[in-house]
DOKOLGU-458934 format. One line per 4 residues: for each residue x, y, z of N, C-alpha, C. Coordinates in steps of 0.02 Angstrom, whole numbers, plus 50000, padded with zeros to 5 digits. Each point is the difference from the previous one (the first is absolute). Example, Ala and Ser with C-alpha at 12.3 -4.5 7.8 and 13.67 -1.06 7.14 Angstrom:
<mibas>
50660/49716/50390/49955/50059/50000/50045/50060/50000  49982/50053/49964/50042/50059/50003/49961/50055/50037
</mibas>
This chain:
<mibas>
50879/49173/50451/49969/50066/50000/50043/50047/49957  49975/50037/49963/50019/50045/49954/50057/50069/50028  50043/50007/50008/50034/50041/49996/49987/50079/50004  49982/50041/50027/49989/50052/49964/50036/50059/50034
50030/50032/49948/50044/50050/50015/49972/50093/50017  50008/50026/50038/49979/50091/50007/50051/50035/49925  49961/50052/49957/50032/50026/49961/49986/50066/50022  50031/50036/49963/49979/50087/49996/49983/50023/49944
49929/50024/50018/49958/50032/49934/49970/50085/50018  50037/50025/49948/49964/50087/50010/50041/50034/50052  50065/49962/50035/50029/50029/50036/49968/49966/50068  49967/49962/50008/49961/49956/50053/50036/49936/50003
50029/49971/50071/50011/49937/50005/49932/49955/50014  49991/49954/49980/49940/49965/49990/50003/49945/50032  50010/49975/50068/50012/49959/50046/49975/49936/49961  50036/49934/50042/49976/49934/49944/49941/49982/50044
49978/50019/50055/49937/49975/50019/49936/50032/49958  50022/50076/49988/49946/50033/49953/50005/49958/49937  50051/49965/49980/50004/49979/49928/49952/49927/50018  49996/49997/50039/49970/49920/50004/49954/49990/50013
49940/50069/50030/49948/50027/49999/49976/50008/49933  50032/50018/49966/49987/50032/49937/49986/49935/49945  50040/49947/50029/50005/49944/49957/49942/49962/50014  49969/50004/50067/49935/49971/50045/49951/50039/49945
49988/50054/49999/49947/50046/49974/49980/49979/49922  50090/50007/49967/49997/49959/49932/49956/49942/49989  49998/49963/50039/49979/49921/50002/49932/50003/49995  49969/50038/50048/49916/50034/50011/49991/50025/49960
50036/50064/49955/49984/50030/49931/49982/49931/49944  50045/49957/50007/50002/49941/49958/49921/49967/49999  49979/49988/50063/49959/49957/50015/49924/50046/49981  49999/50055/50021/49965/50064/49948/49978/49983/49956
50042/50014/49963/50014/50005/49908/49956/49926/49991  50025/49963/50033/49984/49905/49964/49938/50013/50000  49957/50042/50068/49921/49980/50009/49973/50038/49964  50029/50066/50007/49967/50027/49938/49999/49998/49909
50065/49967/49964/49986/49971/49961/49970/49936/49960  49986/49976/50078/49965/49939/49975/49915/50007/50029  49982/50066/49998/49941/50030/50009/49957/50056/49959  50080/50024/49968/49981/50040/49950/49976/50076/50057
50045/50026/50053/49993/50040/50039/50067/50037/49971  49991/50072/50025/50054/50058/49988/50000/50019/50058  50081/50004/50032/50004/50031/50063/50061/50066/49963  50022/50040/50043/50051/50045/49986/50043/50023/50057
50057/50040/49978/50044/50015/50057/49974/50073/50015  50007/50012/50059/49962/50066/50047/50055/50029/50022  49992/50052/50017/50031/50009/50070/50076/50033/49997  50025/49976/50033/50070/49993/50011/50034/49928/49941
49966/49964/49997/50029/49950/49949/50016/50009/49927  49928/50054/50001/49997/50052/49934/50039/50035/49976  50033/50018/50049/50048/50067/50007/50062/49953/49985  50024/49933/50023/50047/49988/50006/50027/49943/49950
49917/49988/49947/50039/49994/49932/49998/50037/49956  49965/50058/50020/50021/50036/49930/50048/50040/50016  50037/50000/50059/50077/50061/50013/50038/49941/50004  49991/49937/50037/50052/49958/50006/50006/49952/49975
49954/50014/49964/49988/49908/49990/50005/49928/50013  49975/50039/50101/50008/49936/50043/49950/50033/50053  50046/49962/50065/49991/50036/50064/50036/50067/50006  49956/50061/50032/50051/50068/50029/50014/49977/50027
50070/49999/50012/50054/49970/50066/49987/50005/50073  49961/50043/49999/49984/50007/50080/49933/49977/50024  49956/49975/49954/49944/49958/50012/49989/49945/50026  49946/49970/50014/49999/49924/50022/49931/49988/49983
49981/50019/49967/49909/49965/49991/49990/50013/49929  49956/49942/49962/49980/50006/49932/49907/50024/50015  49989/50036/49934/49920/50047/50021/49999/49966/49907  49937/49977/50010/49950/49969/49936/49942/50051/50006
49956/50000/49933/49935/50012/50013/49954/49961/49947  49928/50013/50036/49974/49960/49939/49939/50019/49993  49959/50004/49946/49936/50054/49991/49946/49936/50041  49953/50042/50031/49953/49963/50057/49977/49930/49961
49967/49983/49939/49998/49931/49958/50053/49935/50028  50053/50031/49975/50049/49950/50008/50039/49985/50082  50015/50073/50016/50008/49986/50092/49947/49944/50031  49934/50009/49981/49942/49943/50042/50026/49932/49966
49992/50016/49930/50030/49932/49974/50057/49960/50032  50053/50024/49997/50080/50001/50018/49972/49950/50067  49958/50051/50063/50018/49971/50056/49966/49967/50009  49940/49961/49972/49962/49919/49997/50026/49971/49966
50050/49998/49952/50048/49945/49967/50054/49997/50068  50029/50063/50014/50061/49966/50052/49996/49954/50053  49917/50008/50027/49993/49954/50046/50036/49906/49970  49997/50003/49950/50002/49928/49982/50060/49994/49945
50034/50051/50005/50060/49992/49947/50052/50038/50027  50028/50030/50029/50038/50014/50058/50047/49938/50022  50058/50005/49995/50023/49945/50048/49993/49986/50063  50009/49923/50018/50019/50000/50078/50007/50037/50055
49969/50014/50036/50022/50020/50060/50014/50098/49972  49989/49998/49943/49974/50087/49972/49958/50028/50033  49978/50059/50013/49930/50031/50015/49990/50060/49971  49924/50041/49989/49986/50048/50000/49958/50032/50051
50047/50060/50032/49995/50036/50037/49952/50061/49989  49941/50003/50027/49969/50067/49966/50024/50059/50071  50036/50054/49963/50032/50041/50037/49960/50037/50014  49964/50019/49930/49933/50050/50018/49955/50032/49958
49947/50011/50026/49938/50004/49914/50045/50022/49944  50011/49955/49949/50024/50017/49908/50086/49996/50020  49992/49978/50067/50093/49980/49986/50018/49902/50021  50028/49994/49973/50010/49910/50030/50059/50001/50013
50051/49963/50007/50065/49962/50002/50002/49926/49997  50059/49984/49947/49998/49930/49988/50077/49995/50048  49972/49932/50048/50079/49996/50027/50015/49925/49990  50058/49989/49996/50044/49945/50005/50003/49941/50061
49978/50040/50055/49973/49954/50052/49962/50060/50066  49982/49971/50058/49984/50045/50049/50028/50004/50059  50050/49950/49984/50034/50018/50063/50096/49993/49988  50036/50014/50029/50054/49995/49987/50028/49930/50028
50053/49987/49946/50029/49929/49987/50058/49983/50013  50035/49947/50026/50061/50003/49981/50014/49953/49992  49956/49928/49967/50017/49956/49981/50035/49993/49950  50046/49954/49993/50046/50009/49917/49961/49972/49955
49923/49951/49996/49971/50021/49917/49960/50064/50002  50007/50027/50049/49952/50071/49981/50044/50037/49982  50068/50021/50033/50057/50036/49953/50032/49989/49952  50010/49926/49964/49993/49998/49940/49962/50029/49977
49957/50000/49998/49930/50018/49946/49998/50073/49997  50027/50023/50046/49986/50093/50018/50086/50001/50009  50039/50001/49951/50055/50036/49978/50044/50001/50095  49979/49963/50042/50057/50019/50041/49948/50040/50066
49934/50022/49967/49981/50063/50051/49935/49963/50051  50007/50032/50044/49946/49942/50055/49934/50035/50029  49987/50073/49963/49958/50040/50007/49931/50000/49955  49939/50034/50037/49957/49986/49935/49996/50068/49981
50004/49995/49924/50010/50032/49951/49930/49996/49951  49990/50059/49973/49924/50007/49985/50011/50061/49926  49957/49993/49958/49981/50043/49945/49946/50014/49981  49982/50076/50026/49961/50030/50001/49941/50019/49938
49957/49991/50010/49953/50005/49930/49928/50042/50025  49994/50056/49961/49945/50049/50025/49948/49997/49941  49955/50035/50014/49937/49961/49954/49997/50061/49976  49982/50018/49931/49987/50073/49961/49924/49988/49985
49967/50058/50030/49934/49997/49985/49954/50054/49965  49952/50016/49947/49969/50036/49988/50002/50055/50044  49988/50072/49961/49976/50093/50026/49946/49978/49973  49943/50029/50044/49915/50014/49958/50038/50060/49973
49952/50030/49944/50012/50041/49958/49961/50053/50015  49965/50005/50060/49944/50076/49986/50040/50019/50092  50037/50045/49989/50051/50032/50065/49949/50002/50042  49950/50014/50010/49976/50013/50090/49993/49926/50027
49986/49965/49931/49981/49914/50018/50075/49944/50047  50034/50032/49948/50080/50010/50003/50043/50015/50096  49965/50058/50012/50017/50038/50058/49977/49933/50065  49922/49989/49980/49988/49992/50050/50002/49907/50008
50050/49959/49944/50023/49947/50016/50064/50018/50028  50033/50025/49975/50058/50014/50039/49999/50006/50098  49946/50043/49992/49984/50020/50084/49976/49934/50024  49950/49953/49976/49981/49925/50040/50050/49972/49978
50051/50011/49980/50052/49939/49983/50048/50017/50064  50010/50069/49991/50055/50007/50058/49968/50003/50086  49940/50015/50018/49975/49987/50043/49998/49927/50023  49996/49953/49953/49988/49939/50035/50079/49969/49991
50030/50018/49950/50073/49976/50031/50045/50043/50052  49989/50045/50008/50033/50025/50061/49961/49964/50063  49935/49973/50003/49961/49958/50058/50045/49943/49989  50009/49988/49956/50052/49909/50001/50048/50027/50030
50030/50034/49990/50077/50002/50006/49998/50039/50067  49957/50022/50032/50008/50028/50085/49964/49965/50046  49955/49923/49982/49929/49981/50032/50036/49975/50061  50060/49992/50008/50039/49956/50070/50064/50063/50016
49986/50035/49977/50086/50039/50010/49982/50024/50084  49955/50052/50004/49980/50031/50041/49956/49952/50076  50011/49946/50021/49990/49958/50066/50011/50057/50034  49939/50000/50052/49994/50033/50045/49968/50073/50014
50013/50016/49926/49984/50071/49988/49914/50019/49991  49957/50009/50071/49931/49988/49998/49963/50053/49953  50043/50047/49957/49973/50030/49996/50000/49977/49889  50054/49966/49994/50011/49998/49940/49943/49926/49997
50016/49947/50056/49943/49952/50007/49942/49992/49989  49984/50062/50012/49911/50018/49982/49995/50037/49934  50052/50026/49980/49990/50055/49964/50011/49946/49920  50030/49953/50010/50021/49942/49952/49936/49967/49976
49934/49988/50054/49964/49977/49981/49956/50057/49945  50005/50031/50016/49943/50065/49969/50042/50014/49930  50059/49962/49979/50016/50045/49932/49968/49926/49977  50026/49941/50036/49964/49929/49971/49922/50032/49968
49968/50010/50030/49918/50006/50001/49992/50051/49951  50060/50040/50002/49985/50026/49919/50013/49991/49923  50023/49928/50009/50038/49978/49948/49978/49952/49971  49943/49968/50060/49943/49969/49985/49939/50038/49976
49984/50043/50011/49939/50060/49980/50040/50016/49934  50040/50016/49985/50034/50016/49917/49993/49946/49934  50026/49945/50041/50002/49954/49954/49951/49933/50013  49938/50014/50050/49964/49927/50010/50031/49931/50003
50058/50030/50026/50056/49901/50034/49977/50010/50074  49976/49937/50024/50003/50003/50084/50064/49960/50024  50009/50039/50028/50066/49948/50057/49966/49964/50040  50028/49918/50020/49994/49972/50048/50041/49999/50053
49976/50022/50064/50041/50024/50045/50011/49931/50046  49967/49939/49981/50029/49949/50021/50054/49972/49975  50020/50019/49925/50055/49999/49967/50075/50038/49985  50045/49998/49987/50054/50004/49993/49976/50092/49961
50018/50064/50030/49985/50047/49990/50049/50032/49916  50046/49978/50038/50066/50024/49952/49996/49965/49947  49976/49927/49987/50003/49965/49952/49927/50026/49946  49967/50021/50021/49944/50016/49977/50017/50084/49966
50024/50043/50038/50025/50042/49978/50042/50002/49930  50045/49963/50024/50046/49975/49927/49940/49991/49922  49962/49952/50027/49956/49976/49960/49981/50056/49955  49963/50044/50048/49948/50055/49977/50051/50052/49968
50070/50030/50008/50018/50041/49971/50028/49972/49938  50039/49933/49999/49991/49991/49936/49946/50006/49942  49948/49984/50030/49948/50002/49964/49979/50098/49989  50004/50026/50041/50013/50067/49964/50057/50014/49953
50044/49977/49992/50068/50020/49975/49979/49964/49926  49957/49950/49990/49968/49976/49953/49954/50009/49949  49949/50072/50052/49926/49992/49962/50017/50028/49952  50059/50026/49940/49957/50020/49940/50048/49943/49948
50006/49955/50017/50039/49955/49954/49970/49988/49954  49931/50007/49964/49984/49982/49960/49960/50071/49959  50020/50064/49994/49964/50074/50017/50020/50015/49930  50057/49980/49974/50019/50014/49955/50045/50052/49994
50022/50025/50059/50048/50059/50021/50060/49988/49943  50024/50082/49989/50065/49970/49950/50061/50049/50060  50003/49978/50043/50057/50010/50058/50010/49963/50035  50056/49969/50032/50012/49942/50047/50052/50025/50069
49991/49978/50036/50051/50011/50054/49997/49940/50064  50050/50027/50031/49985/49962/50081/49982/50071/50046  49943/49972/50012/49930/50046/50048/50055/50045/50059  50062/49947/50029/50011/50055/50061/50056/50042/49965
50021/49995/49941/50067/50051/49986/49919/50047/49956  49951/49998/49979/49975/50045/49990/49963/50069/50035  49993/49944/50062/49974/50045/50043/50049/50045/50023  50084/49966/50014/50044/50063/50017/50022/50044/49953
49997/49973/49911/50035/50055/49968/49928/49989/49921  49952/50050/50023/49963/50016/49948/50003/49987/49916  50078/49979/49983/50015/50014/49933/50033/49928/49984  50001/49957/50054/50011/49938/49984/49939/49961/49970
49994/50009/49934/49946/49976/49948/50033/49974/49950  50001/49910/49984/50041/49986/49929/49946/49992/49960  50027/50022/49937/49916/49989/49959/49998/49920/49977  49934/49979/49992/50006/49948/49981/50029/49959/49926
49992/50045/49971/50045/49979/49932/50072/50002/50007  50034/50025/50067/50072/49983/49992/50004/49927/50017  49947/49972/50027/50027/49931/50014/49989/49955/49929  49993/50015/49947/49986/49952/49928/50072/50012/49983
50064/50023/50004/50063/50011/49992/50026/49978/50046  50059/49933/50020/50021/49970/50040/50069/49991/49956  50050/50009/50043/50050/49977/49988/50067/49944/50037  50014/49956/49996/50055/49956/50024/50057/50057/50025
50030/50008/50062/50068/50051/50020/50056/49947/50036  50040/50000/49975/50056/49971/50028/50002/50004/50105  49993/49954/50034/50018/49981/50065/50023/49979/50034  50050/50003/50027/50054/49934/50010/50010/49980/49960
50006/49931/50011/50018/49931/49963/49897/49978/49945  49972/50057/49998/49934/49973/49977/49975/50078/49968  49940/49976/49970/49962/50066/49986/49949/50011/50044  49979/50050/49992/49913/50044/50036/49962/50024/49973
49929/49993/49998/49973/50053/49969/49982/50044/49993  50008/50070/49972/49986/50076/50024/49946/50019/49935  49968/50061/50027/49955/50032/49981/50056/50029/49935  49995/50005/49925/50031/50028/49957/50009/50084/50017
49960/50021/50040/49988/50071/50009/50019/50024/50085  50065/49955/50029/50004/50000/50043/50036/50069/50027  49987/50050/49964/50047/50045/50025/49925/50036/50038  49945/50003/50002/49962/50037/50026/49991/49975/50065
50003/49915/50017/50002/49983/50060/50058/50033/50023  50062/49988/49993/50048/50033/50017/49997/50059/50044  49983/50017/49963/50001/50090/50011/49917/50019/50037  49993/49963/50021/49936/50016/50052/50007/49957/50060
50043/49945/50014/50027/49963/50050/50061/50040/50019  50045/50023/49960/50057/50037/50004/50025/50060/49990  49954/50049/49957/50024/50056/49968/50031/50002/49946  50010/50036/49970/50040/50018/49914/50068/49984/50002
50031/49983/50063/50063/49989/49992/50014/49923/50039  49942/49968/49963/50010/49932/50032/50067/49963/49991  50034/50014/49949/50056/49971/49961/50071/50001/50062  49980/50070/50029/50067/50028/50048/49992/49940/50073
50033/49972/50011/50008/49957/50067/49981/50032/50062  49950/49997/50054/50018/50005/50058/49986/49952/50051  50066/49971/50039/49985/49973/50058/49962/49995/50040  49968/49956/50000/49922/50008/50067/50013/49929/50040
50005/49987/50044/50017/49924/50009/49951/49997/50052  49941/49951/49983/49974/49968/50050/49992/49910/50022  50020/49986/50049/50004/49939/50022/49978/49943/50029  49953/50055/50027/49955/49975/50058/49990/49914/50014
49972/49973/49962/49963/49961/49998/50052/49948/49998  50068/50002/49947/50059/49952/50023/50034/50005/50036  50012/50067/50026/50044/50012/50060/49962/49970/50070  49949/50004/50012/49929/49980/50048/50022/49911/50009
50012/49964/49943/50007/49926/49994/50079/50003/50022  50031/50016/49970/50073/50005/50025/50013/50005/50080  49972/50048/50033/49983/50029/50087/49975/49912/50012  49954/49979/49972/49978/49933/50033/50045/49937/50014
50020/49997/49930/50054/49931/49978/50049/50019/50045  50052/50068/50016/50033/50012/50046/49997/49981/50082  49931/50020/50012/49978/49988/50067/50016/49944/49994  49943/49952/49962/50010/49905/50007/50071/50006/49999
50059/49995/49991/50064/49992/49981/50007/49988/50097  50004/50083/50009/50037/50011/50058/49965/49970/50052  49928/49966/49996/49980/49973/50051/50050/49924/50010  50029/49976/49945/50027/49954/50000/50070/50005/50013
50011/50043/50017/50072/50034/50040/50027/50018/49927  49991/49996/49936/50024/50019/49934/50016/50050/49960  50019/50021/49960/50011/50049/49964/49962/49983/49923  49964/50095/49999/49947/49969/49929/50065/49984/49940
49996/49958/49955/50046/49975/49952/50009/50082/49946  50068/50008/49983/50004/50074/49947/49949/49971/49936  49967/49941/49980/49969/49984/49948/49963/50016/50009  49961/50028/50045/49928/49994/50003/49995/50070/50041
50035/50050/50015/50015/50052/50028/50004/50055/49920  49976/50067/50034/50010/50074/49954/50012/50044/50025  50037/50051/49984/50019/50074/50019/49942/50036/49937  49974/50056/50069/49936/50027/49969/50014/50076/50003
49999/50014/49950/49998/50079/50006/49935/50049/50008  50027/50063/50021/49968/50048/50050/49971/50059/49961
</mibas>
């Protein structure tokens, strides 16, 4: 197993478990790139990844997740090739309408050929890829996808939160019944509710893919910040950015994402550290440890900041 050492970057110590995360993620970026060049697909760096090759030309030190995107064509494409080109014991995770995750496995490991293969780390590790989809072009048309887009994904994303609550219970069915009257999809209520949901808002997050719109975005950062619109001709300018040990590909005109994910002073560093989701696996592998009268190993252990 590979060695890997914590450095300090930006004035940040960079723990070697984050480094070996990072090396997991690399591997999935890798496996990316292969499907989509041997498909003739364009994905790009988003996000926070965005940010962190064109200031760092890596990971921000205090991160732990890689963010892809990919215009709605190639995202559908992308994820009916992965079914069958994906490695072993890989999966794709649909997190949620126009978002996926590719992970490395689904459950945590600690066999030694699975930590070979994953740099040392026994967690599943995932890279995030969001789907960029057409603006209709005539604003009231505009307004009122936005409103069935976010109505029926806020129904996904609350359809189980609220057990018990008789009043949200009933009240859940009646936004359903309007979402069917909007868009002529019936739900089968003998079927899987949430899965059907998924279904249908993608498919809103979809309808003008072919409209000819010259604006692109991801539907839920539009709905929170009005001015998140990339035009579509910035995506015919692509450029290779230094990443690690590899390149990425960014929008040539990446300073406007920037500065609408971040503000005008995207360049200036600030600390945000969120963990959740490895720190969450870490709490687990620990428990298993101590059920075995054990201590979790410092390899596979992190200090998380606040």
């Amino acid at each position: 197993m590979q060695c890997i050492q914590g450095e300090n970057r930006d004035g940040f110590y960079v723990q070697p478990l984050m480094k070996r995360i990072w090396a997991v993620q690399l591997d999935i970026l890798k496996i990316v790139d292969t499907i989509c060049k041997n498909h003739n697909l364009k994905y790009y760096a988003w996000y926070g990844t965005l940010l962190g090759a064109v200031r760092n030309h890596g990971f921000i030190p205090w991160d732990d997740d890689m963010d892809l995107a990919m215009i709605r064509e190639d995202y559908e494409k992308f994820q009916h090739l992965s079914e069958s080109e994906l490695p072993d014991g890989w999966k794709i995770l649909k997190v949620s309408p126009t978002l996926i995750r590719i992970l490395n496995t689904d459950i945590i490991r600690l066999d030694q050929e699975f930590l070979d293969k994953s740099h040392g780390c026994p967690f599943i590790i995932g890279v995030d890829i969001f789907c960029l989809d057409y603006i209709p072009q005539d604003k009231q048309e505009e307004q009122l996808w936005l409103n069935l887009f976010w109505a029926s994904i806020n129904l996904y994303e609350h359809w189980n939160l609220f057990r018990g609550d008789t009043e949200w219970e009933n009240g859940k069915w009646d936004q359903l019944k309007n979402i069917e009257e909007l868009t002529g999809y019936h739900f089968d209520t003998q079927s899987s509710i949430l899965e059907q949901l998924y279904e249908i808002t993608d498919k809103i997050a979809a309808m003008y893919w072919d409209s000819g719109s010259d604006e692109i975005t991801v539907v839920s950062s539009l709905y929170h910040n009005n001015a998140y619109r990339i035009p579509r001709s910035h995506f015919d300018r692509i450029i290779d950015v230094t990443f690690e040990n590899t390149t990425i590909p960014v929008l040539a005109d990446y300073d406007l994402l920037c500065k609408l994910s971040y503000g005008k002073d995207y360049m200036t560093p600030i600390k945000s550290f969120v963990h959740s989701d490895i720190e969450k696996q870490i709490s687990l592998l620990r428990e298993h440890f101590k059920k075995q009268g054990k201590v979790l190993p410092e390899c596979f252990d992190m200090e998380f900041k606040k």
